[in-house]
C-alpha positions in Angstrom: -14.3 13.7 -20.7 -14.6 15.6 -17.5 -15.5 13.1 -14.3 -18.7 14.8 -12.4 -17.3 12.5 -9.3 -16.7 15.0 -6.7 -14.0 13.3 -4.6 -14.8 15.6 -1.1 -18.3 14.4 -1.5 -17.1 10.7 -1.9 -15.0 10.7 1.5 -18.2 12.4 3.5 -20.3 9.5 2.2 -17.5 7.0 3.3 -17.6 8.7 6.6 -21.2 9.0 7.0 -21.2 5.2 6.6 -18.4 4.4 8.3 -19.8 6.2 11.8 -21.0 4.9 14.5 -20.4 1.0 12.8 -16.6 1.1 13.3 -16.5 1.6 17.5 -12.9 2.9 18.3 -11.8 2.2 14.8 -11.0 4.9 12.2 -10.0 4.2 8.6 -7.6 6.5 6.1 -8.0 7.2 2.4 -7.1 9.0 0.1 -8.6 9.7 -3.6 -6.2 10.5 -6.5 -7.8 11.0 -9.7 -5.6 12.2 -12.9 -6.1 14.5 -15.4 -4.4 12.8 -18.1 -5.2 15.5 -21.0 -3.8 18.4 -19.0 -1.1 16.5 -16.7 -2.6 16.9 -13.1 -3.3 14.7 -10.6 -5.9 15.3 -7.6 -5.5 13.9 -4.4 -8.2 14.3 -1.7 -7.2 13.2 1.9 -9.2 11.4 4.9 -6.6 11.3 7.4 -4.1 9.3 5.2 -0.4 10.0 5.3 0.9 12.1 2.6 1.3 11.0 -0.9 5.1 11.8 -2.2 5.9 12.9 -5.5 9.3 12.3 -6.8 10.0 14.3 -9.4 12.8 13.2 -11.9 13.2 16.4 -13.5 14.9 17.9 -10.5 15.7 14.7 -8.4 13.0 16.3 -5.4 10.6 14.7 -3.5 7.3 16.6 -2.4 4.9 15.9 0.0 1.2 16.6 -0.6 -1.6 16.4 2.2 -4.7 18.5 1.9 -6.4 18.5 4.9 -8.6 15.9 5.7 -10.4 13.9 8.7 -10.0 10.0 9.4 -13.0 8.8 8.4 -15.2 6.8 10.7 -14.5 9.5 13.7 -15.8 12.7 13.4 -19.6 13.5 12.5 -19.0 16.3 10.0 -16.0 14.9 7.9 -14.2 17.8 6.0 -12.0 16.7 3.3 -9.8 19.4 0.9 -8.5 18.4 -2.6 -5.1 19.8 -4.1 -3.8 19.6 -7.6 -0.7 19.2 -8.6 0.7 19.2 -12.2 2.6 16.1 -13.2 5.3 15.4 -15.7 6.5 12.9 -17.6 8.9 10.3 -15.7 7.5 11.8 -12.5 6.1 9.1 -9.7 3.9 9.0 -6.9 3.7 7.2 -3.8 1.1 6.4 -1.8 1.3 3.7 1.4 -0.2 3.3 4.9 0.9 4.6 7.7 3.0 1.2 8.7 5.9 2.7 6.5 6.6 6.1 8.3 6.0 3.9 12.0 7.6 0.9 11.1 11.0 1.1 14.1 14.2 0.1 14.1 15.7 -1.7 17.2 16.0 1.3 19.6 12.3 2.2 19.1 13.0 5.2 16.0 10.6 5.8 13.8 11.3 5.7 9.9 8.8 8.9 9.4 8.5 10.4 5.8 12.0 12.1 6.0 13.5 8.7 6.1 11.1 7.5 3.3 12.0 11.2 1.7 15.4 10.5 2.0 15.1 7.0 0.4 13.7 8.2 -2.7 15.5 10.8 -3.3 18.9 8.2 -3.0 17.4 5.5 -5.2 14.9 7.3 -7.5 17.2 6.3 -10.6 15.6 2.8 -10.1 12.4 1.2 -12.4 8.9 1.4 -10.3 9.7 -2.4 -9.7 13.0 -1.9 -8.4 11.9 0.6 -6.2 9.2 -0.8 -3.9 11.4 -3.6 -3.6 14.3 -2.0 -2.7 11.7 -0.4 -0.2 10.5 -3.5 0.9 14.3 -4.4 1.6 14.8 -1.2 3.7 12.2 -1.3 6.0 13.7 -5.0 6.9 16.9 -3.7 7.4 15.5 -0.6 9.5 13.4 -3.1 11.5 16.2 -5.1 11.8 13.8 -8.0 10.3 11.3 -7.7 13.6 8.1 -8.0 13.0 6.0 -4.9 11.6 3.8 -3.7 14.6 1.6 -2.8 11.6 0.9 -3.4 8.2 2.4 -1.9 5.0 0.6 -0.9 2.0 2.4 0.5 -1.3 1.2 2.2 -4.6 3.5 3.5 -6.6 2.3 5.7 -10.1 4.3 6.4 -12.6 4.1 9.0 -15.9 5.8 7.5 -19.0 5.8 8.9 -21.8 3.0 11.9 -22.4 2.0 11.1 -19.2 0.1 8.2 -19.4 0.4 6.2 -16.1 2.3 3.2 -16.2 
């Protein structure tokens, strides 16, 4: 059944809401919904870093980020949607913007090439096995300092006919 849920329209709301009552403050999102009759997954983006597909088939990673404002700032919010097919075995990650900051001790930045590059190296491992070899990584970048920022992770995965896992 198609959703009538408009995911743009969504984020505005959030933003409409959000103004005025955060002060300085901003917030990110992003909306994935998934298509799981035709294999494609929609991701609409309020300011959030991009989601990363990994995609098994070829051992690539892609990064998707539609346009989109932080909500909470800006009075007329604009938010864009992208669709991307999806494949079985395929996986996508999602995570806050603590990740691609997160430094090691001479004040570098991971950013999403060094997440990029760590997926593509491990992607042979289970969804499990993945975020916490992650989780490992970014200690061993940090050097096991304390994160300036917190780290969120959500990681989909196809199985089978594409049924997320």
């Amino acid at each position: 059944k198609k959703s009538n849920v408009q995911p743009e329209r969504v984020l505005q709301n959030m933003n409409s809401m959000l103004l005025g009552n955060i002060e300085t403050q901003f917030v990110t999102a992003t909306y994935i919904s998934y298509d799981i009759q035709n294999g494609i997954a929609t991701i609409t983006n309020g300011g959030h870093p991009p989601a990363l597909i990994i995609r098994e088939s070829t051992k690539s990673v892609e990064s998707l980020r539609p346009f989109g404002r932080p909500l909470g700032l800006f009075e007329n919010g604009e938010y864009e949607t992208e669709s991307i097919p999806m494949h079985p075995e395929d996986r996508l990650l999602i995570y806050t913007d603590g990740l691609i900051e997160a430094e090691n001790p001479m004040g570098e930045m991971l950013t999403e090439s060094g997440v990029t590059q760590f997926l593509l190296t491990n992607h042979n491992l289970n969804g499990d096995e993945l975020l916490q070899s992650l989780r490992k990584y970014i200690s061993d970048w940090t050097g096991g300092a304390p994160l300036d920022d917190d780290i969120a992770l959500v990681l989909f995965e196809l199985r089978g006919a594409g049924k997320i896992a």
